[in-house]
C-alpha positions in Angstrom: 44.2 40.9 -103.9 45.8 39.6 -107.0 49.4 38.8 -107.4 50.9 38.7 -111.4 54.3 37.6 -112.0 56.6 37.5 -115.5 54.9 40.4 -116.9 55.5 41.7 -120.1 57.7 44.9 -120.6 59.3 47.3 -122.7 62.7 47.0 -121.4 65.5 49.8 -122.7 69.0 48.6 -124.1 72.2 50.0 -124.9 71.4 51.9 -128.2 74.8 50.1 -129.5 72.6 47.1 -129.8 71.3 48.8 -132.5 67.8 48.8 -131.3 66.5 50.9 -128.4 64.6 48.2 -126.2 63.1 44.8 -126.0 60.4 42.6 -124.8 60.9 40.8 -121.3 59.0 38.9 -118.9 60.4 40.9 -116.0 57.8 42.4 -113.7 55.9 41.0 -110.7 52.7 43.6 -109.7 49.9 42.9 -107.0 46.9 44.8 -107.8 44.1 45.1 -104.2 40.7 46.7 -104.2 37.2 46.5 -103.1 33.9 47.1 -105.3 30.7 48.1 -103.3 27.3 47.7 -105.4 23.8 48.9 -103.7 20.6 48.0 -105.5 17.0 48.6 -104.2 13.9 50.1 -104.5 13.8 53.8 -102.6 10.3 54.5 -102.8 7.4 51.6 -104.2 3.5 52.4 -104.6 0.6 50.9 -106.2 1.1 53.4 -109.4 4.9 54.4 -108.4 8.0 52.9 -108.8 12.1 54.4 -107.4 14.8 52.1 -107.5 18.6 52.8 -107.6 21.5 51.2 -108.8 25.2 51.9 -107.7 28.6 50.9 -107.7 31.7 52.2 -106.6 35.1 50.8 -107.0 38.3 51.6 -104.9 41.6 50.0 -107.3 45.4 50.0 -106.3 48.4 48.8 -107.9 52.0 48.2 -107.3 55.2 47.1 -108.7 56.8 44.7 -106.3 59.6 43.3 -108.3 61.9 44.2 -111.5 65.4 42.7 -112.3 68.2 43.9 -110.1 71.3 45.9 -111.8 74.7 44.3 -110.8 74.6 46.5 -107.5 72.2 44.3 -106.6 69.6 47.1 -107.1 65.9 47.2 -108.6 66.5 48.6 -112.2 63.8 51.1 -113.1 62.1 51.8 -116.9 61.1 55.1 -118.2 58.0 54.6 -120.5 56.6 57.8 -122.1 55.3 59.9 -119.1 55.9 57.0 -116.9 58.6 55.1 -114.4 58.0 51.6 -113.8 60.0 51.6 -110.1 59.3 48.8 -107.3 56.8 50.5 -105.0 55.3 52.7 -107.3 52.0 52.2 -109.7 52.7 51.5 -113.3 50.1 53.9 -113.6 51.8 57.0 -111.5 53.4 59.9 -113.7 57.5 60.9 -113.8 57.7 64.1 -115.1 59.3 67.8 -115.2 57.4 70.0 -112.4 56.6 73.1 -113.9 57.4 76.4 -111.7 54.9 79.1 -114.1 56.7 82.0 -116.0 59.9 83.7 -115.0 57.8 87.6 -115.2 60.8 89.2 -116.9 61.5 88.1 -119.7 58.0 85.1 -120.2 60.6 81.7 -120.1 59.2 79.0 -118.7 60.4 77.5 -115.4 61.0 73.8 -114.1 61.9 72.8 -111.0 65.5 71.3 -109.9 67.0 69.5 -106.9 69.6 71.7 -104.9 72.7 68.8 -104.2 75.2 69.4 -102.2 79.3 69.2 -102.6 78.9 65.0 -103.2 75.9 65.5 -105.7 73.2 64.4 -102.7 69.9 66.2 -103.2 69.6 68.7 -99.9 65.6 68.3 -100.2 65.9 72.1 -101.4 64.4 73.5 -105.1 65.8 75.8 -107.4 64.3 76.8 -110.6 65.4 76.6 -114.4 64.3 78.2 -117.9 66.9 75.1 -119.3 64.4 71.7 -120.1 68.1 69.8 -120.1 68.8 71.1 -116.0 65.0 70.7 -114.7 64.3 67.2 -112.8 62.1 64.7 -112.9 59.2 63.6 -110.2 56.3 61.5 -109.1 53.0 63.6 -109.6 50.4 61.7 -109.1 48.6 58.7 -110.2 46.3 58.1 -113.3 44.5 56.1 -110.4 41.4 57.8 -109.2 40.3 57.3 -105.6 36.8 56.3 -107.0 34.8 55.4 -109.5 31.7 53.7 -110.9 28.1 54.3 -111.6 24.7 55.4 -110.9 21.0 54.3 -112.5 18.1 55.7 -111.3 14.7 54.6 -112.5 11.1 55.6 -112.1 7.8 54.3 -113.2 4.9 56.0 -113.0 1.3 55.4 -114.3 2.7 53.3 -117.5 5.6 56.2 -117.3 9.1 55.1 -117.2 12.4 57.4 -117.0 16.4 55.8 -116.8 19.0 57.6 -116.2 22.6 56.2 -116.1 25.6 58.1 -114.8 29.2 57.2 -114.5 31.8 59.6 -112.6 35.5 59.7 -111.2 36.7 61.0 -108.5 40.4 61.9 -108.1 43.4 60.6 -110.4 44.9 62.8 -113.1 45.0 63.1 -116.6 47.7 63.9 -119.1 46.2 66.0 -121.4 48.4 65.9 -124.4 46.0 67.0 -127.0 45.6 70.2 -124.8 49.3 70.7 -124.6 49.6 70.0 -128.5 47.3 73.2 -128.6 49.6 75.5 -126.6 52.6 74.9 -129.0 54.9 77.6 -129.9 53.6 78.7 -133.2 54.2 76.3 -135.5 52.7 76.7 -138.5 49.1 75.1 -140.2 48.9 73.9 -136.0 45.6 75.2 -134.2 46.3 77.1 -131.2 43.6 76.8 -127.9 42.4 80.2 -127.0 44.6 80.1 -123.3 47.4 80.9 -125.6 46.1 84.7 -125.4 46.8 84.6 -122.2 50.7 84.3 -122.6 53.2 86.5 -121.4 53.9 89.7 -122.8 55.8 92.9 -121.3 52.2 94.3 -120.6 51.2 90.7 -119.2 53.5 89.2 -116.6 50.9 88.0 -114.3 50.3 84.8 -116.3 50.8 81.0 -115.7 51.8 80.9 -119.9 54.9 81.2 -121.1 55.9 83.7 -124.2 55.4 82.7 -127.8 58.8 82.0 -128.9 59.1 79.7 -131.9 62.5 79.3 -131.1 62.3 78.1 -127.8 61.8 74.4 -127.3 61.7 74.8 -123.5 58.2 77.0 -123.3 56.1 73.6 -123.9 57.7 70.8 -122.9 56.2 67.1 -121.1 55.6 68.3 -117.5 52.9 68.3 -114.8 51.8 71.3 -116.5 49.4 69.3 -118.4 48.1 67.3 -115.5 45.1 68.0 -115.0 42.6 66.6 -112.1 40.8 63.6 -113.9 37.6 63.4 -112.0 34.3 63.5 -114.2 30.4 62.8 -114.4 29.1 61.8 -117.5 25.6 61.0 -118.6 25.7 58.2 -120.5 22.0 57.7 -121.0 18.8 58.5 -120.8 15.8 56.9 -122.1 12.2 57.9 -121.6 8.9 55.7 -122.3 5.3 54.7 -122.3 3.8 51.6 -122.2 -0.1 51.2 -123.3 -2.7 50.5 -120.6 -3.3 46.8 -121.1 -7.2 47.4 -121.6 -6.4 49.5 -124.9 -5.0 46.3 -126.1 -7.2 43.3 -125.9 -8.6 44.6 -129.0 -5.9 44.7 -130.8 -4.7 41.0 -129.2 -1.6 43.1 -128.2 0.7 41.9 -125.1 2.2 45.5 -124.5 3.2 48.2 -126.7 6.1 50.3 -125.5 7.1 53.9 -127.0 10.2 55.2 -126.3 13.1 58.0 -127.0 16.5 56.8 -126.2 19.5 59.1 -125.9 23.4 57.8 -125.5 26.9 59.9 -124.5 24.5 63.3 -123.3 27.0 64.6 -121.5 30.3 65.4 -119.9 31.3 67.6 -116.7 35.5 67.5 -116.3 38.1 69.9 -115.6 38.6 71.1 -118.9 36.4 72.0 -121.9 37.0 69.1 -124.3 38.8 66.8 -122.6 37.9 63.5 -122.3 39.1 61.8 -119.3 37.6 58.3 -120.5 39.7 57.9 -123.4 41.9 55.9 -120.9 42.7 54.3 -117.6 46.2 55.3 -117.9 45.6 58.5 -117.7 46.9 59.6 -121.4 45.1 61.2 -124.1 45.2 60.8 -128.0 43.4 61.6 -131.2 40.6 59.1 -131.0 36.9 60.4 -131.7 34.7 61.4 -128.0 31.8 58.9 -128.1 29.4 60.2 -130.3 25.5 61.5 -129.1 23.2 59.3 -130.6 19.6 59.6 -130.4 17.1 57.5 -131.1 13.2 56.6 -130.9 11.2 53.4 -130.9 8.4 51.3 -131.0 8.2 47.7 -129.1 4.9 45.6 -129.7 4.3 42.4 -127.8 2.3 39.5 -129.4 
């Protein structure tokens, strides 16, 4: 377990200050885990070789301190799709919920606490087509439960095959180049191909909301983009053959190794092009995938 006090933060003002927020070293956040690695040789033989390498990693965070308001209260700070709030993660998502598509007329919906006479949520949802009315909640951590990675190798009469896998399991993802894709119709703006399924009056059944330039509720930040974060990626695989040692005392050769190398092969995730790597918080951009890179050699020994 690790304890880190005086952390830095964007912390919000009063916009008569002239600026909207300023640095602070305000936080205190313990972070606890445990990392389990296995290495070892499954099968061995005179001409064969098996051995496997993994790791696994179980991570939590929390905020256990912020400054108090003068009600002697924790303050809390909205950053992007976050809330920094004692007790939660820095890395757990405040948003809009997202209800799906009101079937008569193709609005999108958001969920709203119910209060009572005093203005006391009664624990009771309504639903909203007004982004202004809808409220906001945790949905889930950018955490995953766990993650890590895998190497298998084999060797084989001068034969050798690596393979290295990471994965992910659990956490979510805010895909906001997906929801960038599902805009409204603005104009010279590429659309994802989902958006033929939006609502029309001969398509009601349908999670996606009605084109409607006009309407700046339909795509909104909410848990509608959140998508499940877990993934497996092949990171690489390389293949190779080393000489038999009696070809080479002619040559006055060591060893001679050919091989074909082969990085980023690919990706298995909840959505076609996403990229759940891009970042441990859980947020997207417009930074390139890694790219698939291929290559050959040629190692000689003296």
């Amino acid at each position: 377990m690790r304890k880190s006090e005086n952390l830095l933060f964007s912390v919000p003002i009063p916009q008569s200050s002239g600026i909207s927020s300023k640095m602070q070293n305000i936080g205190t956040m313990k972070n606890n885990g445990i990392e389990i690695q296995l290495s070892g040789d499954v099968m061995r033989g005179e001409h064969f070789l098996w051995s496997l390498d993994f790791n696994l990693t179980h991570y939590k965070n929390k905020i256990t301190k912020l400054p108090k308001d003068e009600e002697g209260k924790y303050q809390e700070i909205i950053s992007g799709t976050k809330k920094l709030s004692v007790g939660h993660s820095i890395y757990d998502f405040w948003l809009r919920s997202y209800a799906g598509v009101d079937k008569a007329n193709g609005d999108a919906l958001y969920y709203y606490d119910i209060t009572d006479a005093q203005g006391n949520p009664t624990g009771e949802r309504g639903t909203t087509n007004d982004r202004n009315k809808a409220s906001y909640y945790y949905c889930g951590s950018a955490i995953p439960d766990v993650y890590g990675g895998l190497t298998s190798t084999w060797k084989f009469y001068g034969f050798d095959l690596s393979v290295f896998l990471t994965y992910q399991l659990g956490g979510k993802f805010y895909d906001s180049n997906y929801a960038s894709l599902m805009h409204t119709g603005s104009r010279g703006v590429h659309w994802s191909a989902d958006i033929m399924n939006s609502w029309t009056p001969e398509n009601t059944n349908t999670d996606v909301p009605r084109v409607d330039y006009n309407n700046s509720n339909q795509s909104i930040a909410s848990d509608r983009w959140l998508t499940n974060a877990s993934y497996l990626s092949l990171k690489n695989v390389t293949i190779g053959y080393s000489l038999p040692k009696r070809w080479l005392e002619k040559v006055n050769f060591n060893a001679v190794r050919i091989y074909a190398s082969g990085d980023n092969m690919g990706l298995i995730c909840k959505r076609k092009g996403m990229d759940p790597q891009q970042s441990f918080s859980g947020t997207s951009d417009f930074t390139y995938t890694p790219v698939r890179t291929i290559s050959f050699g040629l190692n000689i020994t003296f």
